[in-house]
N, C-alpha and C positions, 0 to 999 in steps of 0.2 A: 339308419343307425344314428344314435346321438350321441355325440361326443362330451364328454364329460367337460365340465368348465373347469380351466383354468383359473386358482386364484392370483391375481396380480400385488406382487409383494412392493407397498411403497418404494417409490425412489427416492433416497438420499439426495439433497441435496451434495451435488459433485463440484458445485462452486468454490474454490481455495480461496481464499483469505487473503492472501498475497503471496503471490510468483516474483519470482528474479530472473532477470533477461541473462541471458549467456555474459553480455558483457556486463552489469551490472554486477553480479558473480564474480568477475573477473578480475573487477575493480575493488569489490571487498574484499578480495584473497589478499591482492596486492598491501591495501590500506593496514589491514591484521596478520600478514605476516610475520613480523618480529611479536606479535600478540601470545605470552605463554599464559592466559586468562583461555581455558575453552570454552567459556561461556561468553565470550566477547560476541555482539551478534549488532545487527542494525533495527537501531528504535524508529518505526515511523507510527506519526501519527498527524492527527489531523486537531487543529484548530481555529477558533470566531478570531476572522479578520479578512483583510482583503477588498478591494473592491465586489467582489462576486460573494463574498459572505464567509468563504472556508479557505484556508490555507494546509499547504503539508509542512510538518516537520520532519527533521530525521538529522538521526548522530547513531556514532558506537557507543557499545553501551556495554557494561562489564558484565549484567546479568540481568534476567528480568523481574518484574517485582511481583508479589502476589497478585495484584489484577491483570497483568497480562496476559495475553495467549501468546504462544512459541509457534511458531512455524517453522518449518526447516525447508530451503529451496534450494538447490541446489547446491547442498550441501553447507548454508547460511544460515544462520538461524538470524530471524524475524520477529522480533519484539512487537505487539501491538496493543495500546492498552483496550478494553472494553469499549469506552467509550467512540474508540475512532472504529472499532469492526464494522458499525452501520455505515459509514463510507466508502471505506474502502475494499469489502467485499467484492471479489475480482477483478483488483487490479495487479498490475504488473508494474514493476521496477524496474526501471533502466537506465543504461548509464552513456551519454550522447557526448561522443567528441568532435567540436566543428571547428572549424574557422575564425566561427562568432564565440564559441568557448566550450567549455568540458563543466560537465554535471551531471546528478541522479535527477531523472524525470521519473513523472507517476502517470502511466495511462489509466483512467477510473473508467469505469463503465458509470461508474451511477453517477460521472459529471454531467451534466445537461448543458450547462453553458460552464467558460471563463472568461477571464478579465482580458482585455488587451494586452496585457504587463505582463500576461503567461503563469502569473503567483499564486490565481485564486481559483475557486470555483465555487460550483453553483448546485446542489442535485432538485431530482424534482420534488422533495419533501422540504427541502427549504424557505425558510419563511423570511419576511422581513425585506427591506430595501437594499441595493446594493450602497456602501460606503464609499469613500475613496480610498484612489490608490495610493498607497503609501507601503516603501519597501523596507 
């Protein structure tokens, strides 16, 4: 007997844009709390600098502008302009309290290398020489 073939229906990329760690989350509730703006969300992006070539940005941000995409993570909303989505295309935000000190870190998949200074990075479509470090 022959079984009729199945058509297989492309897969979506399932890749998000940017995640927020529980604590990262946690730590933007706290920051936008007294916030009565509901479109206060966190700007990240990426910009040329760094020893490794690429640096992160990121601040609150009242609303986002026509080129960006929104994301919403956990119940966060995610500013990112166009420009940086070729970056940072599944990474995740987090937000690290140590000893040595408290900040939002970025885990990138599409970093390949960083700088020693922890500031910059590197992916594999990057071109050019590394700079120095300067913070």
């Amino acid at each position: 007997m022959i079984e009729p073939q199945q058509q297989q229906q492309p897969i979506a990329d399932a890749t998000p844009l940017v995640t927020l760690s529980e604590a990262a989350a946690a730590k933007l509730r706290e920051l936008t709390a007294e916030e009565a703006n509901p479109n206060v969300g966190l700007r990240v992006y990426v910009y040329s600098g760094g020893c490794s070539g690429f640096r992160y940005g990121m601040m609150l941000e009242d609303q986002p502008t026509a080129e960006d995409l929104t994301v919403e993570s956990r119940g966060i909303r995610v500013y990112v302009d166009r420009n940086s989505t070729q970056h940072l295309t599944g990474s995740e935000i987090d937000y690290l309290d140590t000893l040595m000190g408290a900040g939002f870190t970025v885990n990138n998949p599409n970093a390949v290398s960083g700088c020693g200074c922890g500031s910059s990075f590197r992916t594999a479509e990057s071109e050019g020489s590394p700079g120095s470090c300067r913070h």
